[in-house]
C-alpha positions as CSV (number, residue, x, y, z in Angstrom):
1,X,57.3,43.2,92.6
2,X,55.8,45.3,95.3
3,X,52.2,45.2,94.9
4,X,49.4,46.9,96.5
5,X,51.3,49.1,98.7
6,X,53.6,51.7,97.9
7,X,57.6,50.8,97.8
8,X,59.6,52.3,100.5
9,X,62.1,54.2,99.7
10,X,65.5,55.2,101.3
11,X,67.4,58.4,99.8
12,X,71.0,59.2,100.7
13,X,72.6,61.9,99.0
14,X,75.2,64.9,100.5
15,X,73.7,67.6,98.5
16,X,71.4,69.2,99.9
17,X,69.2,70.2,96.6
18,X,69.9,67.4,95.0
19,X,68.4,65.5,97.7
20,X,65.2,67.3,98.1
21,X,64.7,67.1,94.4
22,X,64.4,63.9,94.6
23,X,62.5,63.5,97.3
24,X,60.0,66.2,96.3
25,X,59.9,63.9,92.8
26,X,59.3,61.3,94.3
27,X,57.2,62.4,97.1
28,X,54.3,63.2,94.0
29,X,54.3,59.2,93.2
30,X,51.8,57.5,94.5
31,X,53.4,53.8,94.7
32,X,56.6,55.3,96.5
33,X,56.7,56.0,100.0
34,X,59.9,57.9,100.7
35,X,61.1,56.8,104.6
36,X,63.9,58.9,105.0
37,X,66.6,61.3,103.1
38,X,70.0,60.8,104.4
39,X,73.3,62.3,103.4
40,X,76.4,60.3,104.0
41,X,77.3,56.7,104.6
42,X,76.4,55.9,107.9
43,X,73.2,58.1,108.0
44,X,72.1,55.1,105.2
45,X,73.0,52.1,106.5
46,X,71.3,53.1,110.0
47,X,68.3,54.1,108.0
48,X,68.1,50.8,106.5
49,X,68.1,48.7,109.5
50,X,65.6,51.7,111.3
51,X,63.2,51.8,108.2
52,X,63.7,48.2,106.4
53,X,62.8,49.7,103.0
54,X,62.7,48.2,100.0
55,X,64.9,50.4,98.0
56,X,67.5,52.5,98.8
57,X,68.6,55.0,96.2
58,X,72.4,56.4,96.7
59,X,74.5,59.1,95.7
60,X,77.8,57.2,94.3
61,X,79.6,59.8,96.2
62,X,79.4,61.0,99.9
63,X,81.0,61.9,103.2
64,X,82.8,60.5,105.2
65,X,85.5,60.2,101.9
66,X,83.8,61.0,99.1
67,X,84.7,58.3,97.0
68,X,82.9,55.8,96.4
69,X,80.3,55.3,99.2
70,X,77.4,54.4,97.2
71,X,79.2,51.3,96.0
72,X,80.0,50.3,99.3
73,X,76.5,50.7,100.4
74,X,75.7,48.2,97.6
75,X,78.2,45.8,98.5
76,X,77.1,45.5,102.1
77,X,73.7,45.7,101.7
78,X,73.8,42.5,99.1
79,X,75.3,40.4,102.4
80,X,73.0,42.7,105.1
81,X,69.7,42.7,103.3
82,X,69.8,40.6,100.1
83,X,66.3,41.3,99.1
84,X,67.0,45.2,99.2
85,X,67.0,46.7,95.9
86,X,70.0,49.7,95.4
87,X,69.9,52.3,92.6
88,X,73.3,54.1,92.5
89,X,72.9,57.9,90.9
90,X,76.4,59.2,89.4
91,X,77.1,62.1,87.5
92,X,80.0,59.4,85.5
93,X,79.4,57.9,82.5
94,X,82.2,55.5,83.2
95,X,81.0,52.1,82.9
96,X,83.7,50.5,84.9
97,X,81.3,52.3,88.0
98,X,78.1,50.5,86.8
99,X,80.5,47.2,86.6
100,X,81.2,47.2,90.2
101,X,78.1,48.0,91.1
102,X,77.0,44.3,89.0
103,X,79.9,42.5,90.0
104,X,78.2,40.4,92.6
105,X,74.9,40.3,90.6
106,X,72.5,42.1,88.6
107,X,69.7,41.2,90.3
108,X,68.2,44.7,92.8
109,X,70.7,46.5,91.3
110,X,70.7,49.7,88.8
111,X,72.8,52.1,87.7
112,X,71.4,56.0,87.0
113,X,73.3,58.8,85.3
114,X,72.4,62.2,87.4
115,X,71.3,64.2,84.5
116,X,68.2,61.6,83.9
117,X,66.8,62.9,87.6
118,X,64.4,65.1,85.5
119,X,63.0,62.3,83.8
120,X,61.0,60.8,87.0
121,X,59.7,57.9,84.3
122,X,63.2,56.8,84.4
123,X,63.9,56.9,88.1
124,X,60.1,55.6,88.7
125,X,61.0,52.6,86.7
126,X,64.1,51.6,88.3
127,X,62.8,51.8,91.4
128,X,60.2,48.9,90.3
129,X,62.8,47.1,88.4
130,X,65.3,46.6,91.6
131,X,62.2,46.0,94.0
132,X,61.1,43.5,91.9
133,X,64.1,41.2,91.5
134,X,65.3,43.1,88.2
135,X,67.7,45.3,87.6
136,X,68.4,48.3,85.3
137,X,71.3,50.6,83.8
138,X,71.6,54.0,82.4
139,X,72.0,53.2,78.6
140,X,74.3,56.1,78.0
141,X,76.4,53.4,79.7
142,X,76.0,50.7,77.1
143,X,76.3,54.0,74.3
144,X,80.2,54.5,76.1
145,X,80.9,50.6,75.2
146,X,79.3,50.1,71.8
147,X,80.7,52.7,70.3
148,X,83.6,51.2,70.5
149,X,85.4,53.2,73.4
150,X,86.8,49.7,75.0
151,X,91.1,50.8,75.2
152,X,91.5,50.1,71.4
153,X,91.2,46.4,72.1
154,X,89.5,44.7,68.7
155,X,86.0,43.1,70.0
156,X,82.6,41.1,68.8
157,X,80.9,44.5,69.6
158,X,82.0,45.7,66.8
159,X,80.3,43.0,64.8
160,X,77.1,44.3,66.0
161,X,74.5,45.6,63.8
162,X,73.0,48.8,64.2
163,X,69.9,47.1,64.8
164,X,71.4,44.4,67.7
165,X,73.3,48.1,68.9
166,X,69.7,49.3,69.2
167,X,68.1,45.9,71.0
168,X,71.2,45.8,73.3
169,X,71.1,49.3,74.6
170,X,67.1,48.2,75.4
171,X,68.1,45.2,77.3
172,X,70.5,47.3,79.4
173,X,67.1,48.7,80.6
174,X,66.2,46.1,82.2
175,X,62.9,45.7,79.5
176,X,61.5,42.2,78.4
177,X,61.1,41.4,74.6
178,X,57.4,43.0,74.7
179,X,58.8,45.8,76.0
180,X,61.5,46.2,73.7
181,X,59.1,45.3,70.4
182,X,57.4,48.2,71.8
183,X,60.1,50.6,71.5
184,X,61.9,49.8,68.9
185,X,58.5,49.2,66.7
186,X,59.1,45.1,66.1
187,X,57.5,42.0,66.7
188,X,58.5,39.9,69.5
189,X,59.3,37.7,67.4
190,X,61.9,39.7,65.4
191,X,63.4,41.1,68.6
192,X,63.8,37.1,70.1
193,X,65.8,36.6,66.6
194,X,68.3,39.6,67.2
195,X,68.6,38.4,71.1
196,X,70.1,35.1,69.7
197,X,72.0,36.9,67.4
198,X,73.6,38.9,70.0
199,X,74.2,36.3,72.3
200,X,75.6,34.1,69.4
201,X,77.8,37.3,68.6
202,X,78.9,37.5,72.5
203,X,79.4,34.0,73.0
204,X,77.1,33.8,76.2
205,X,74.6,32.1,76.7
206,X,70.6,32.2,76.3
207,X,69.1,33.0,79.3
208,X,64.9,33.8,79.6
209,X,65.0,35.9,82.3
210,X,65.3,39.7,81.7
211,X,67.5,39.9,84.9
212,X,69.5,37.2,83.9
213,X,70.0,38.5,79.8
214,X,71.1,42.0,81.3
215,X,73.6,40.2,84.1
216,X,75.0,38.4,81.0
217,X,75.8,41.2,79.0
218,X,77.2,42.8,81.3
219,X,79.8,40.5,82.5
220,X,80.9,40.3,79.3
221,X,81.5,43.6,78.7
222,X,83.3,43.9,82.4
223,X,85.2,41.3,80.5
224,X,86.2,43.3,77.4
225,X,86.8,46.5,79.9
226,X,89.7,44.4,81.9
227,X,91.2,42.5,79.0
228,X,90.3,39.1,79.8
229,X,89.4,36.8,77.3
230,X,86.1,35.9,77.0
């Protein structure tokens, strides 16, 4: 984690509004130092090797096609400048985005939706997670695939109390047991129990590390999105 001085901070987004926004949200945090505001592909990865920040957050969509340039930014930043954290924003709650974006790791990586810009807690906090090691992603996402949108296909999500729904959705987040006792009003204790459960449930397994627990999860779920068996 980036200590005592602030975190630099790379934006790129094409919208012009949307990227002042952030950087004017930003700009009132006092542990993030924003470096420079670009808005398409290019612009970003010159920034990066001009700046060397230590988090780049990136519109999932861009010039010069429009597609999916944020993912590529991820992708080539993970061989350029592996200690680089990413944050992806996306107005898609499709979770096969946030997928690709963890396909080569969890670790410096997170996945926002758009319409949580307002909550700068949010956006605060996944710029600490990536820079950090950790990693984050927009529970909406996990909401998509436990509620059981996954093609029809019968899964051990289903299984899946409320309560391991609930403690799932938390991990996503990127949050530690204390952390999710905290916000789901449990003891550590109790949430350590559903964590085994869950993994049990999942068939993967136990892993300490918040990074690691989030990575897992979602691999399996990329699993159950594709059709491959577990």
């Amino acid at each position: 984690m980036v200590a005592s001085m602030a975190i630099r901070t790379v934006i790129a987004e094409d919208n012009l509004l949307v990227r002042e926004g952030v950087r004017r949200l930003l700009d009132l945090q006092t542990d993030i130092e924003i470096v420079a505001a670009c808005g398409d592909l290019d612009a970003l990865l010159a920034a990066v090797e001009r700046e060397r920040p230590d988090v780049v957050v990136t519109d999932i969509r861009m010039p010069p096609g429009g597609l999916d340039e944020g993912l590529q930014a991820a992708d080539a930043l993970r061989d350029l400048h592996p200690d680089l954290g990413v944050i992806v924003l996306s107005q898609y709650a499709e979770p096969e985005y946030a997928l690709r974006l963890f396909n080569r790791g969890s670790d410096r990586r997170a996945y926002l939706l758009k319409e949580r810009l307002e909550d700068v807690d949010q956006l605060r906090a996944a710029i600490h997670a990536v820079a950090g090691g950790g990693s984050m992603v927009d529970p909406l996402i996990i909401d998509v695939l436990v509620s059981g949108r996954l093609g029809g296909r019968s899964s051990p999500i289903d299984d899946l109390t409320p309560r391991e729904g609930d403690v799932l959705r938390e991990m996503a987040e990127g949050k530690n047991n204390a952390a999710i006792a905290s916000a789901l009003y449990l003891t550590e204790h109790s949430v350590e129990k559903v964590i085994h459960s869950i993994f049990s449930k999942l068939g993967l397994a136990w892993a300490e590390s918040t990074h690691k627990r989030v990575k897992a999860v979602l691999l399996y779920l990329a699993d159950r999105q594709t059709g491959s068996s577990p």
